[in-house]
C-alpha atoms as one frame of an Amber mdcrd trajectory, in Angstrom:
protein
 132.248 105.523  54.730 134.078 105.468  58.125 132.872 102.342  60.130 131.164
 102.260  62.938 131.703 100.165  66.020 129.980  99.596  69.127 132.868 100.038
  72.037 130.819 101.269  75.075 128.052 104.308  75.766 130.835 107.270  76.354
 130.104 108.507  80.034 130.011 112.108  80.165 131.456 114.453  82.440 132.705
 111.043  84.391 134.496 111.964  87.851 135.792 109.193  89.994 133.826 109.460
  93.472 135.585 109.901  96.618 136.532 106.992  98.904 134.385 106.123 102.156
 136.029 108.531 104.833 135.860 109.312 108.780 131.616 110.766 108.475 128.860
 108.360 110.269 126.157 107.614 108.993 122.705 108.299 110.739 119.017 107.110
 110.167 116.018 106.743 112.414 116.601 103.511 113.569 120.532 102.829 113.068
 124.147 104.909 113.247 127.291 103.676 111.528 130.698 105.359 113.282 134.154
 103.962 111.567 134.726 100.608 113.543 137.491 101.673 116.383 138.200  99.406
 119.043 138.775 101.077 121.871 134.804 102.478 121.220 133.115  99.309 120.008
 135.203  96.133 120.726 133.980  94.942 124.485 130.557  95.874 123.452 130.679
  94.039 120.385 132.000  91.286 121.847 129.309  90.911 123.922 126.890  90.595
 121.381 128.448  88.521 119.449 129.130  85.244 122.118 125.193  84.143 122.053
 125.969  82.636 118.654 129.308  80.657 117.006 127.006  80.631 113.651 127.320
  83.775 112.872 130.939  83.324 112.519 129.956  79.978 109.492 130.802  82.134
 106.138 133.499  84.674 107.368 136.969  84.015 107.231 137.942  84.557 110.614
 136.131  83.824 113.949 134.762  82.896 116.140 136.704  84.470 118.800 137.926
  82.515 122.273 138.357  86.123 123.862 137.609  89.733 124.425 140.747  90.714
 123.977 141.796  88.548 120.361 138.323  90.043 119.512 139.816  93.646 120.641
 142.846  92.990 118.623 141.377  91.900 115.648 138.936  95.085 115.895 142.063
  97.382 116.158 143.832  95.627 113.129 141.198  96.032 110.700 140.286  99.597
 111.457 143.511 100.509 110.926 143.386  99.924 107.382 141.355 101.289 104.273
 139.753  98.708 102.005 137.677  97.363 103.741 136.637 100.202 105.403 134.729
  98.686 108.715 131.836 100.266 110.179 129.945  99.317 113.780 126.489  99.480
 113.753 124.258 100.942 116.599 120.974  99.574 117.142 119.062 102.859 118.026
 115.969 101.245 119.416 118.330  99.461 121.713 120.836 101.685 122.287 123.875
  99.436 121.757 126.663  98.341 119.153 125.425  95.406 117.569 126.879  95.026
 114.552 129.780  95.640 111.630 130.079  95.748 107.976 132.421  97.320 105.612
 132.937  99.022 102.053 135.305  96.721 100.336 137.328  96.197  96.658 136.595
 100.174  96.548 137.744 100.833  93.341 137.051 105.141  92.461 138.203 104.761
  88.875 135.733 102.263  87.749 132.667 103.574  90.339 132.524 100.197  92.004
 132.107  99.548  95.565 131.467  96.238  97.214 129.531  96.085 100.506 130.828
  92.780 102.829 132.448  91.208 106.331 128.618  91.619 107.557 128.270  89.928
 110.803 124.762  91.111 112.776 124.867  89.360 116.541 121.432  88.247 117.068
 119.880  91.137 118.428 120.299  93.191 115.228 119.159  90.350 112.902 115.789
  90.848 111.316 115.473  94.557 112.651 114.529  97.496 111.272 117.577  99.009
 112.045 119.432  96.201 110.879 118.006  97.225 107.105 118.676 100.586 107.865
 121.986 100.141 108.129 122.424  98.387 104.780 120.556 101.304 103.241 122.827
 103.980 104.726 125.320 102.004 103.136 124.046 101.755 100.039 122.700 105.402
  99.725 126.225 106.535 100.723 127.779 105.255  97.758 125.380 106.204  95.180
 124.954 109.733  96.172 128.427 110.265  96.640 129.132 109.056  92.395 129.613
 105.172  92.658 127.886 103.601  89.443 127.731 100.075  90.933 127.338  98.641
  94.185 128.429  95.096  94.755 127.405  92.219  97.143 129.289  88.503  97.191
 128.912  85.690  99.171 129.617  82.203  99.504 127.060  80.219  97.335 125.955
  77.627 100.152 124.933  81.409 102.575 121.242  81.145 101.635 120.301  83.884
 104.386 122.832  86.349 102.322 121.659  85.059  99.455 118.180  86.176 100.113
 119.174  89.172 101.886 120.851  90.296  99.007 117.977  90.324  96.699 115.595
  91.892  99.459 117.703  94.540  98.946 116.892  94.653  95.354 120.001  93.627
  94.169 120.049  91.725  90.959 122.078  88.125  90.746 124.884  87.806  88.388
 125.593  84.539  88.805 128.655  81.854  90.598 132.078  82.176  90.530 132.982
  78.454  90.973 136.153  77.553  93.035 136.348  81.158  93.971 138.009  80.808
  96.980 139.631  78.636  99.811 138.046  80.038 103.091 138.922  78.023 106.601
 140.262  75.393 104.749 137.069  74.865 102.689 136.027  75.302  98.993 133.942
  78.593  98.815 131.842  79.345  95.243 130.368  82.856  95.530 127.439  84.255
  94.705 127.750  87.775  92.851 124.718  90.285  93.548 124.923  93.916  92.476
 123.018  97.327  91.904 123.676  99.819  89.338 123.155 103.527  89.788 120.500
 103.886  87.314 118.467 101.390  89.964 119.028 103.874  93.007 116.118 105.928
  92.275 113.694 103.139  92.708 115.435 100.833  95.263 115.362 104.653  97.670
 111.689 104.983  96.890 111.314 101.371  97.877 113.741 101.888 101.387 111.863
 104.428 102.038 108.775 103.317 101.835 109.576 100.510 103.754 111.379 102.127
 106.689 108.422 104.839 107.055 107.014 104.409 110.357 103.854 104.154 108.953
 104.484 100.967 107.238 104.402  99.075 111.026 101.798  98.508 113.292 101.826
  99.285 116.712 103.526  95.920 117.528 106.829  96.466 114.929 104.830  93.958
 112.502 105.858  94.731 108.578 102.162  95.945 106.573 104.661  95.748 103.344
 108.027  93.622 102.873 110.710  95.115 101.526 111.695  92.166  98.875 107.643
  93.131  97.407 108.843  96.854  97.010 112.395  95.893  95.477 110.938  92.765
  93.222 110.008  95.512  89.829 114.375  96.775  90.233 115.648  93.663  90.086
 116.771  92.370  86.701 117.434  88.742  87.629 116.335  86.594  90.501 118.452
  84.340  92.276 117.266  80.920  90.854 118.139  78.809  94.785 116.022  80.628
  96.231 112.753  80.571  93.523 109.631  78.625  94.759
């Protein structure tokens, strides 16, 4: 009798997907254009001086200047992984924020989503979620199986924006990294394509206009919709 051995479910008809390219991305409440200085740096800029914070967990900033701001804009839009996006606040009208596709690996369907920085105006908006949904619908619609999210371990905010998101923790890399000089352990968050159905149904319910009163004020959060996706919860942030 010829033996059998479990290796892996075979994947059939598997394609790799393409890799994040020149389109924007456009909701009701936020647009993502391919970060380009010469369009987005001064404005960016200017959001981003009401707060050195934001700056804590990345591995550059904060920035003395609008024109080392401009230059570091123009170096990392030149290249491919990460792919940077700037984010428009619709409601407001301006550029307000950046994040990127990164480790974008076709072959294996795995995308990472990082180098998030929201100025304060964006933070906690509905377009601010938007954004991260764009993102994240981009990549599963377009063939990526999994859709990753790290961060340093002591970020509670991206910690806990993570699993609002209705990603599902997968646990600390320890040591992972040396990041301005300082030990980094990072948190590992993902979603799997077999998730997207739900997680859409739950972005969607969530960014209807309907779920907001006439003041902006949430009727449903968004972690409530995501909780029933989510295989694991992120044990520092329980109680």
């Amino acid at each position: 009798m010829r033996e059998t051995r479990d290796i892996g479910a075979r994947i059939p008809g598997w394609t790799a997907p393409p890799r994040p390219g020149a389109a924007s991305l456009r909701g009701h409440y936020a647009e993502l254009q391919p970060l380009r200085a010469e369009t987005h740096a001064a404005e960016l800029f200017k959001a981003n001086i009401a707060s050195d914070a934001i700056w804590d967990f990345l591995p550059y900033g904060p920035f003395a200047s609008a024109s080392s701001y401009h230059r570091w804009v123009r170096e990392v839009s030149a290249g491919d992984d990460p792919f940077f996006y700037a984010i428009r606040n619709r409601e407001s009208g301006h550029w307000e924020g950046v994040a990127s596709y990164l480790r974008i690996s076709p072959e294996a369907g795995s995308i990472e989503v990082g180098h998030i920085n929201f100025a304060p105006a964006l933070q906690r908006s509905r377009a601010a979620t938007e954004a991260m949904f764009l993102m994240m619908q981009w990549a599963f619609e377009a063939g990526y199986r999994r859709y990753e999210w790290k961060c340093d371990a002591r970020n509670l905010p991206s910690r806990r924006a993570a699993g609002r998101l209705g990603l599902s923790y997968e646990g600390i890399f320890r040591q992972a990294a040396v990041v301005k000089g300082r030990n980094r352990d990072t948190a590992w968050f993902a979603a799997i394509d077999g998730e997207w159905p739900a997680l859409k149904e739950a972005f969607t319910a969530w960014l209807s206009p309907s779920n907001f009163d006439a003041e902006g004020r949430q009727k449903e959060r968004l972690g409530d919709l995501t909780r029933l996706v989510r295989v694991a919860e992120d044990p520092a942030l329980r109680g």
